[in-house]
C-alpha positions in Angstrom: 33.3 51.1 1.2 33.9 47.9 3.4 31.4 49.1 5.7 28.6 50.3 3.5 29.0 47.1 1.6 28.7 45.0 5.7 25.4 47.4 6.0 23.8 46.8 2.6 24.2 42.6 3.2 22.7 43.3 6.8 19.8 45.1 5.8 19.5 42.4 3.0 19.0 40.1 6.0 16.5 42.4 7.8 14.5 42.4 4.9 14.4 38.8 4.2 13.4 37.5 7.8 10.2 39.6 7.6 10.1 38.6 3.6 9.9 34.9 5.0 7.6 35.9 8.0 5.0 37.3 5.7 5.2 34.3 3.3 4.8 32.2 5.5 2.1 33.8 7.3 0.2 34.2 3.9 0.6 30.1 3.6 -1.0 29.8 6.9 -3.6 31.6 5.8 -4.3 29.7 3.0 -4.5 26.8 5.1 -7.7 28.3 6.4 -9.5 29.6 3.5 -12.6 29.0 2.1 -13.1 26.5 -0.7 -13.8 28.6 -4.0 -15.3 25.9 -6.9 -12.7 23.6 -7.8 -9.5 25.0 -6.2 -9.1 24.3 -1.9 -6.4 26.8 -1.2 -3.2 25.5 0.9 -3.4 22.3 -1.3 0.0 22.6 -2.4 1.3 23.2 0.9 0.1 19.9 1.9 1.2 18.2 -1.3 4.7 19.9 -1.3 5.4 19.3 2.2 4.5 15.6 2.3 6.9 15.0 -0.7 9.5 16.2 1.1 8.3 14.2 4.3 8.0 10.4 2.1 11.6 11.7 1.0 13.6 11.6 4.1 11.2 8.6 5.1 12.9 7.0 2.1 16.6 8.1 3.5 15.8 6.6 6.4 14.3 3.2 5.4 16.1 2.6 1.8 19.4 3.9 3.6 19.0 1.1 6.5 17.1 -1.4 3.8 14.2 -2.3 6.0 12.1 -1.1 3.1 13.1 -4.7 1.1 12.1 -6.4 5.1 8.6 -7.7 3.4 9.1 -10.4 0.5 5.6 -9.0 -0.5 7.7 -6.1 -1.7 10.1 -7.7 -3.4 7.9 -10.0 -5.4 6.0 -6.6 -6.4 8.9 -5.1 -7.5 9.9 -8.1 -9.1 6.1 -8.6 -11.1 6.3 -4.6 -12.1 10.2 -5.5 -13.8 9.2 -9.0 -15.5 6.9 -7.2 -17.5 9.8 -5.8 -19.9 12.4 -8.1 -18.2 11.8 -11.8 -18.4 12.2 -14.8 -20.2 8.9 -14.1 -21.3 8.2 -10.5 -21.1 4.5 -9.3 -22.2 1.6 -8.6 -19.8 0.6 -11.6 -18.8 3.7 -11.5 -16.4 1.1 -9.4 -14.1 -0.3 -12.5 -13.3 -3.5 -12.9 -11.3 -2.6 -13.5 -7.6 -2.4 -9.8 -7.1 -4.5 -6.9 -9.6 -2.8 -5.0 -11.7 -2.2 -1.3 -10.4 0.3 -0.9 -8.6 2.8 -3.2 -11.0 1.8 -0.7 -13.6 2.7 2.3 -11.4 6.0 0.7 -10.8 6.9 -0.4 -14.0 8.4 3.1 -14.9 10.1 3.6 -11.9 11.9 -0.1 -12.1 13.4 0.0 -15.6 16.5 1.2 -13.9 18.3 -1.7 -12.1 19.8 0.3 -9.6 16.1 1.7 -8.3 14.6 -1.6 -8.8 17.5 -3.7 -6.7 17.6 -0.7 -3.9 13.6 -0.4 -3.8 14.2 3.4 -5.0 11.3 2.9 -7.1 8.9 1.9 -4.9 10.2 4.9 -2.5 9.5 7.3 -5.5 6.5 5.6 -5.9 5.6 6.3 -2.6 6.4 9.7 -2.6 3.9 10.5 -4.8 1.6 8.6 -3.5 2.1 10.2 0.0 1.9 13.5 -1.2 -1.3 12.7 -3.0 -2.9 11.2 -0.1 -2.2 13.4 2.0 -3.6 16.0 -0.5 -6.4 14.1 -1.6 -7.6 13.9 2.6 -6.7 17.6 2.7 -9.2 18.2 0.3 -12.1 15.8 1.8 -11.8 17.9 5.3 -11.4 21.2 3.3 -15.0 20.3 1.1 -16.6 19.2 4.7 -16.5 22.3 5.7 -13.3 22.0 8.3 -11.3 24.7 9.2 -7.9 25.0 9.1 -7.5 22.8 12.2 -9.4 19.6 11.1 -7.5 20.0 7.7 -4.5 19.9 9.3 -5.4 17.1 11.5 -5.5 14.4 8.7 -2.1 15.8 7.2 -1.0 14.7 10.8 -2.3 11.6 11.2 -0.2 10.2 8.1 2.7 12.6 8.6 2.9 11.8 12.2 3.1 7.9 11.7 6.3 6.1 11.6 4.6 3.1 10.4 2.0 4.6 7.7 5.8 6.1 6.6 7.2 3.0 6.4 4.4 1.6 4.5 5.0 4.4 2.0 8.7 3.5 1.2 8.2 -0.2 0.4 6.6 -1.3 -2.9 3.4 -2.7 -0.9 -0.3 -2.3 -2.2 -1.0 -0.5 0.5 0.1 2.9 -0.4 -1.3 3.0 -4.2 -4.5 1.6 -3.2 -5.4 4.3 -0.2 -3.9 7.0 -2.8 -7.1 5.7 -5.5 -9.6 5.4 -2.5 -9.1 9.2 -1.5 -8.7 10.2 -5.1 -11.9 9.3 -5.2 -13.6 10.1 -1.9 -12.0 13.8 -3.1 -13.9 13.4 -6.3 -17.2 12.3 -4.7 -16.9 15.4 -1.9 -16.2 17.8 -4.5 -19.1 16.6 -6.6 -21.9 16.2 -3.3 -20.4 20.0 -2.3 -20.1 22.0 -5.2 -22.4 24.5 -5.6 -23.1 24.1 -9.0 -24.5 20.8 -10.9 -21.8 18.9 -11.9 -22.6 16.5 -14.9 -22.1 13.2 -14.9 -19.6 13.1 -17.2 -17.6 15.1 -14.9 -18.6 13.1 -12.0 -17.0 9.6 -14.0 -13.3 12.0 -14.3 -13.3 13.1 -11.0 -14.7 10.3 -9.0 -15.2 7.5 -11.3 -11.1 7.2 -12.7 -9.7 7.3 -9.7 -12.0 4.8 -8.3 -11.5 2.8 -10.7 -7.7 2.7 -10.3 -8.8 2.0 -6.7 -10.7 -1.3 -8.2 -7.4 -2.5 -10.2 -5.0 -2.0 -7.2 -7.1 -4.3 -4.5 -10.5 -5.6 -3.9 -11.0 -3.2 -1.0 -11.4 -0.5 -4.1 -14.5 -3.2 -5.4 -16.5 -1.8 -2.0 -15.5 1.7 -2.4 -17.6 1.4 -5.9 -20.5 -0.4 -4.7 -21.2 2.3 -1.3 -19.7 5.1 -3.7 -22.7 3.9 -5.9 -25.2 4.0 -3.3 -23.8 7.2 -2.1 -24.1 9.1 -5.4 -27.8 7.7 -5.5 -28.9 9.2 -2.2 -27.4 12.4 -2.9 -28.8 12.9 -6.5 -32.1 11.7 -5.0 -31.9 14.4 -2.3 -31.2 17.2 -4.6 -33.6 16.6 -7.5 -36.0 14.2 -5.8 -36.1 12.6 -9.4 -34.8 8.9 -9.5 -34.0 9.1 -13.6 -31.5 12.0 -12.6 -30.2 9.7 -9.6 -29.7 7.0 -11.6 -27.9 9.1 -14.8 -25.4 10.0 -11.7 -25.0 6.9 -10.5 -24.5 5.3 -14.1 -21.8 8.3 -14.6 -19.9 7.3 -11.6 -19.5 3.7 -12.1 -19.0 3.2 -15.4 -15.4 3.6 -15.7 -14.9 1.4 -12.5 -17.2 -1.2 -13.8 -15.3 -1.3 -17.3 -12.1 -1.9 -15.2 -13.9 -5.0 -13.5 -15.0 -6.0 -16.8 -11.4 -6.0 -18.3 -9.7 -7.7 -15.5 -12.1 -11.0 -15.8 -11.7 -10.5 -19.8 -7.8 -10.6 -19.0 -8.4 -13.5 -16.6 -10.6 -15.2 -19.2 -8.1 -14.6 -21.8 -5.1 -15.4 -20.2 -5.6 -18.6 -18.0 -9.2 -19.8 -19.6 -10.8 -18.8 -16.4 -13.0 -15.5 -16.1 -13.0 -16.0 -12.5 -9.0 -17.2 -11.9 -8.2 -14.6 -9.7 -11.2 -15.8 -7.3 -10.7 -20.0 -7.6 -7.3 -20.8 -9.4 -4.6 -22.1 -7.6 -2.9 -19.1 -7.0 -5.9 -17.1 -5.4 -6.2 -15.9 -2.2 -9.0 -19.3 -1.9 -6.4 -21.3 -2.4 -4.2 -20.5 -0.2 -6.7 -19.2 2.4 -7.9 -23.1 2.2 -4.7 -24.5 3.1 -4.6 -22.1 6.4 -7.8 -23.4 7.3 -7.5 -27.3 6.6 -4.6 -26.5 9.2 -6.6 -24.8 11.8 -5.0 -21.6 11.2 -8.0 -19.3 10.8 -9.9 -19.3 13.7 -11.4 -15.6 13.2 -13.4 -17.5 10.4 -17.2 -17.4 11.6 -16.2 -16.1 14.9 -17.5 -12.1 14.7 -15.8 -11.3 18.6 -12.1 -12.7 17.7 -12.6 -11.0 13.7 -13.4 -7.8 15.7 -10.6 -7.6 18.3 -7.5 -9.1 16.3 -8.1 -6.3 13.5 -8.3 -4.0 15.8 -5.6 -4.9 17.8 -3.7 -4.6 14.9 -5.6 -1.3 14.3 -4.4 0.3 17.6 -0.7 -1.4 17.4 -0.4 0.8 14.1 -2.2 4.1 14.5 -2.1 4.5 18.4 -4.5 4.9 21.6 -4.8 9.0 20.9 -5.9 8.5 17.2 -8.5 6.1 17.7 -9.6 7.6 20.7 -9.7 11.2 18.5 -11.4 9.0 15.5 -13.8 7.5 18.0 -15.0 11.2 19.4 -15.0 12.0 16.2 -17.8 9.5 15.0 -20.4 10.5 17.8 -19.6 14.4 17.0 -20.3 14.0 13.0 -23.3 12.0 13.8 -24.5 14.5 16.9 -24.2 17.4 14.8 -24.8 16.6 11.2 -26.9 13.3 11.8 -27.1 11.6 8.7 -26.7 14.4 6.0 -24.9 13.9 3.1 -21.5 14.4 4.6 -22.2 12.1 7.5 -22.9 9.5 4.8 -19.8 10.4 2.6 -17.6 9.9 5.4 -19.2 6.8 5.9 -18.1 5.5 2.1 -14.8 6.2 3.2 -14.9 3.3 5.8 -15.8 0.9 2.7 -12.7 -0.3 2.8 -12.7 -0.7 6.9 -15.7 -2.8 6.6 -14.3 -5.1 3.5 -11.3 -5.6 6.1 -13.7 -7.0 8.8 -16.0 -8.9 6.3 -13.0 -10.6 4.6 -11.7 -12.0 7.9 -14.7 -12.7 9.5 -15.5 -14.6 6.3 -12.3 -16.4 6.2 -10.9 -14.5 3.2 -8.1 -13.0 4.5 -6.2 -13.8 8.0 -4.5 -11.4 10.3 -2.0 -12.6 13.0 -0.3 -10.0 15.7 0.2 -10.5 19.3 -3.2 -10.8 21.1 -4.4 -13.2 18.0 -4.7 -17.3 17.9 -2.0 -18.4 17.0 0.1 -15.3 18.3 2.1 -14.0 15.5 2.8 -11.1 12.9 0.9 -11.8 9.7 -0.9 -8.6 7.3 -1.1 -6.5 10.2 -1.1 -3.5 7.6 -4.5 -4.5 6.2 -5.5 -2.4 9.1 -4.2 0.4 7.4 -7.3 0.1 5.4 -9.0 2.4 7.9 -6.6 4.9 7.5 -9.0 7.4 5.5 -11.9 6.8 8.2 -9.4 7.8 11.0 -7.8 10.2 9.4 -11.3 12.4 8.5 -13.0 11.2 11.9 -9.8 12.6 13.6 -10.1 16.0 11.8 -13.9 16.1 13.0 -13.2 15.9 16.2 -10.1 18.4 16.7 -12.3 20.7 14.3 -15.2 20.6 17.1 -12.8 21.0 19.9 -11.2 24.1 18.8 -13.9 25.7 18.0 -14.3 27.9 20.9 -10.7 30.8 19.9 -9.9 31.0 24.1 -9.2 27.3 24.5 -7.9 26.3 21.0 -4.5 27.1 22.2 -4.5 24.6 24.8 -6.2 22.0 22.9 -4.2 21.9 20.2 -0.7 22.2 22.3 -2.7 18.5 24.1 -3.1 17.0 21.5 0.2 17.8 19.5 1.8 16.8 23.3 0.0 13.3 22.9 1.1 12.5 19.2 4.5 13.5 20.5 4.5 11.1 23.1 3.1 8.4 21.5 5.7 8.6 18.6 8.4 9.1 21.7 6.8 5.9 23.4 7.0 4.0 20.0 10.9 5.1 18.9 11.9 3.5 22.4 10.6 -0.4 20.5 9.5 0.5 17.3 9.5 -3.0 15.8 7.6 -4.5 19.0 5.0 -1.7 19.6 4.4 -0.8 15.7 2.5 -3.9 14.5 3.6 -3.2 10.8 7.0 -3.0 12.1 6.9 -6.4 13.7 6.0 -8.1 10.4 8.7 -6.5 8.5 11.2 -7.6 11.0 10.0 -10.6 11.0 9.5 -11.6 7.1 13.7 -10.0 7.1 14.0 -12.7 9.8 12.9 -15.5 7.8 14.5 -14.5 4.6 18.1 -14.2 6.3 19.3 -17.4 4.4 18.2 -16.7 0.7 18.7 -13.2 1.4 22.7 -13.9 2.0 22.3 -16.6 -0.7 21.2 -13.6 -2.8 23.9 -11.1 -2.1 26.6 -13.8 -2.7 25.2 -14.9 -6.1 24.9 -11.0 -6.7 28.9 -10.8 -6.5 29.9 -13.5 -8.4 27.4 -14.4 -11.4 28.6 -13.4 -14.7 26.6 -15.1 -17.2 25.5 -19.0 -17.7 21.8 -18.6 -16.3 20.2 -19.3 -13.1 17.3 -22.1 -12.1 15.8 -21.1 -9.3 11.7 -21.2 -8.1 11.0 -18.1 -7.0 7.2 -18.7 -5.8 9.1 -20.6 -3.1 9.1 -20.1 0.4 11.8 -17.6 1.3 12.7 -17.1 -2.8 10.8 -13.6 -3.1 14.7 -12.5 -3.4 15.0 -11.1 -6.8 16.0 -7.4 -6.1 18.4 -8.2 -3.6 19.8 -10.7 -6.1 20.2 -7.6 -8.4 20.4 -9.6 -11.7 18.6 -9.1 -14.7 15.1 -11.3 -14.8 16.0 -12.6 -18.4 18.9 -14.5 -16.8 17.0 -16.6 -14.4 14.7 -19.8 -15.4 11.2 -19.6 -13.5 7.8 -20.0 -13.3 7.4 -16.6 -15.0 9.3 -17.9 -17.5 6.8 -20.0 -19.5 7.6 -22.4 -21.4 11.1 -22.2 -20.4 10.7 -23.5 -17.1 9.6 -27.0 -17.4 12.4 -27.9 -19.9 15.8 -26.2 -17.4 13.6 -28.5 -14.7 14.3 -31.6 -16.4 18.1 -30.9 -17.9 19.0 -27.9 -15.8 22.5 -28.6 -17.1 21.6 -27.5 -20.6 20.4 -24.2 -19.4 21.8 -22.7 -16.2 25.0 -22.6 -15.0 23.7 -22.1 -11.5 21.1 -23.3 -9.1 20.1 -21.4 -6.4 17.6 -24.0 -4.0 15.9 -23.7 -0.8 16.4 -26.8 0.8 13.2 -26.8 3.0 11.4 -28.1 0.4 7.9 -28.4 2.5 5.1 -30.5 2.0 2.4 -28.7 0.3 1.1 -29.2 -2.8 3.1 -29.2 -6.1 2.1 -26.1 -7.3 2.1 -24.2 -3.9 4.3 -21.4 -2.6 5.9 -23.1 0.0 7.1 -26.2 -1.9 10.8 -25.5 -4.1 10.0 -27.2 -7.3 13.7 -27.0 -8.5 14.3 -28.6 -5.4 11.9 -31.9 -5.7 13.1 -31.8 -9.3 17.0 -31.9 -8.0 16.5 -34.8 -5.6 14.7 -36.8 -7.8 18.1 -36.4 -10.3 20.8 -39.1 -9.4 23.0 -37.4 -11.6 22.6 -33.3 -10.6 25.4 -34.0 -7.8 27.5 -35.5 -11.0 27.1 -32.0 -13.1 26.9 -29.8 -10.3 28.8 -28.5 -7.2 27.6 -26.5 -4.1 29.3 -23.2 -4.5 27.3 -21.4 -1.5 25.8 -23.3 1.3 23.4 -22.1 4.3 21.0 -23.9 6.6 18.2 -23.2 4.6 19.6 -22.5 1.3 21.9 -23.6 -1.2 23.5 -22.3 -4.8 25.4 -24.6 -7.1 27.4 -24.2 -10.1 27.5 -26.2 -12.9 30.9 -28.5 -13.1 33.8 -27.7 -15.6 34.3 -31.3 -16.6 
């Protein structure tokens, strides 16, 4: 009986190696097959397996928690949380520096304290928006007509990226706002491929939402709108030769991104007095782009040649040599072979955001430091990630026309694969010096190494009493580390709470926590500790309080007994 049982489990196990085979060969299949309306076979294959991907990227990152290295992260995390946490919770604790998406997205996943202080929300986050990404550039290659092996190829080039990964696991803008810029490249392929007349009402849901999430995450979605515009224009033109159809289309598209415009100045207007805050006020990238450039700072401002090769510089530090190469083959095969039809030209609205990257620089907008710029440093390197979509599809082009021909495919593709294994074997030997995006994460840890150790320490042994502390500071972006709830700790997001513990901090927190480095700038700038200038200016703070945590750069004291 022992033995016939030991035979049935063995043929069990006979039969489910060739079960597996056959499933599996069935999803490569998939991978391959033709679009049919609205479904692209092998989607979820892409989707299910780049889940799992962002979720040992997490492990990794979160485990070793390099994914708190940026204090960009942390003050997202920290925006998303004040919303229901705060000494003044409400909506307006979204602010205006940064729009509103992604702090939205996060707000769910930070309720909890423990995935808000670990970055676990971000990471789950992430996920999704890796998965749907992923997907979403799946889909663009799959309604371009690619094959299997150009789908594939975009999967790859965000799969196959330690940095894009990293990216992914950190609450960054970065990976919600390329997740809304292919939702809604996806949307505009599906509607300039489908063979039958899609309305424009369906147009605005598939194309037109998710662009306009890509409009409330960062201003990069703003050009995806105006070329998607164009785009839609062209190709409704092209079909019905009738410019009152074109325009219907166009109008169906844009309407839901332009009502998000039109509520984020109404929320600026009604919030701060100022329609156009988030452009002029003092917190606005104009403000603080000024001071960079009243200090000499910005020199790719005005100067096209140094705009072009520090962002890409920081382009190739974060994709790699073999991508771009790939991505630049694959620009002179789309336009060769399909010249300027409308898929040529919808690949081209995917490089919207590329182009807002350049003319933000080269108009002094934004600044990008790495280790070929003036002055040599590592500063927004991942605004190059910007391109990513572009790559990604111009990559998939060009493996797509490479293995066409069945007798060579086998060697091209085992090439390639060879390359991105090498490049990712060249990059694991000095990640955080050859991975530009990396480099600044190391670097922002670096200069957060005293208020992060301030943080940790406060962490262990507050109780209660309330804390004063300016977290728009230099080096204060702090508050998930510190791992205490927002409500406790006296602000600038705390309204009219704040000016009152600045002038009597006795009366309201028990602690202090100070960055001693108080800077220069201006009173309301980020660099300058206002609980600081206020302490200094107090003969009689060193009378109520006591130092109770000391390091070079940053100090925490706790109000006296007596």
């Amino acid at each position: 009986m022992a033995t016939s049982l030991a035979t049935r489990r063995a043929g069990h196990r006979k039969e489910a190696v060739p079960g597996a085979l056959a499933l599996l060969a069935r999803a490569w299949e998939r991978l391959d097959a033709p679009v049919a309306g609205r479904k692209v076979p092998g989607t979820r294959i892409v989707a299910l397996l780049s889940a799992v991907v962002g979720y040992l990227a997490c492990l990794y990152t979160i485990g070793h928690g390099t994914n708190l290295d940026y204090s960009d992260a942390q003050s997202h995390l920290t925006i998303a949380r004040r919303i229901f946490d705060s000494k003044a919770p409400g909506f307006e604790q979204l602010g205006t520096v940064w729009l509103p998406m992604p702090h939205l997205l996060l707000a769910p996943f930070v309720v909890n304290m423990w995935l808000f202080s670990t970055g676990w929300a971000a990471g789950l986050l992430g996920i999704l928006a890796l998965s749907a990404t992923t997907t979403g550039l799946y889909l663009i290659a799959a309604r371009l007509g690619l094959g299997r092996a150009g789908r594939l190829a975009t999967t790859l080039v965000v799969l196959a990226n330690p940095a894009v990964l990293y990216v992914y696991t950190t609450a960054l803008t970065e990976p919600v706002l390329i997740m809304c810029i292919v939702g809604g490249m996806a949307g505009l392929a599906h509607w300039a491929t489908s063979r039958r007349r899609m309305s424009a009402g369906e147009l605005a849901v598939f194309a037109g939402i998710p662009s306009a999430a890509a409009v409330l995450s960062r201003y990069e979605g703003w050009a995806l709108v105006m070329t998607g515009t164009v785009f839609v224009l062209i190709v409704a033109k092209r079909r019905t030769g009738a410019w009152r159809e074109a325009l219907i289309m166009a109008g169906g598209y844009v309407m839901i991104p332009a009502a998000a415009v039109l509520w984020w100045v109404s929320y600026n207007w009604a919030i701060y007095g100022n329609p156009l805050e988030f452009m002029f006020g003092q917190y606005s990238a104009y403000a603080q782009q000024k001071n960079i450039t009243d200090g000499g700072l910005l020199p790719t401002k005005g100067n096209l040649g140094l705009t072009l090769t520090t962002f890409h510089w920081s382009l190739l530090e974060t994709a790699g040599v073999l991508v771009l190469a790939m991505a630049a083959c694959g620009a002179v095969v789309l336009v060769f072979r399909r010249g300027f039809a409308n898929s040529t030209l919808l690949v081209a609205v995917t490089g919207s955001a590329y182009a807002f990257a350049l003319l933000s620089l080269f108009l002094g907008q934004t600044a990008i430091n790495n280790d070929h710029s003036l002055p040599s440093t590592w500063w927004n390197n991942r605004f190059a990630l910007t391109a990513l979509p572009l790559v990604a599809i111009l990559v998939a082009v060009f493996v797509q026309d490479i293995t066409r021909a069945r007798r060579f495919r086998p060697w091209v593709v085992g090439a390639l694969l060879a390359g991105l294994v090498g490049q990712n074997l060249w990059w694991n030997e000095d990640p955080t010096a050859r991975l530009a995006v990396l480099a600044e994460g190391r670097m922002s840890a670096e200069s957060t190494t005293n208020s992060t150790a301030a943080a940790r320490w406060l962490n262990a042994h507050y109780e209660s009493g309330g804390i004063l502390m300016d977290e728009s500071a230099r080096g204060n972006a702090i508050l998930p580390v510190m791992g205490i709830p927002l409500k406790e700790i006296y602000n600038r997001a705390s309204g009219d709470y704040f000016a009152p513990a600045l002038e009597d901090p006795a009366k309201y927190a028990k602690w202090v926590f100070v960055n001693v480095e108080a800077g220069s700038g201006a009173r309301d700038s980020g660099p300058t500790d206002l609980v600081y200038q206020a302490m200094v200016k107090d003969p009689g703070f060193t009378v109520r309080y006591s130092v109770a945590f000391s390091t070079p750069t940053h100090r925490i004291y706790e109000r006296s007994s007596h």
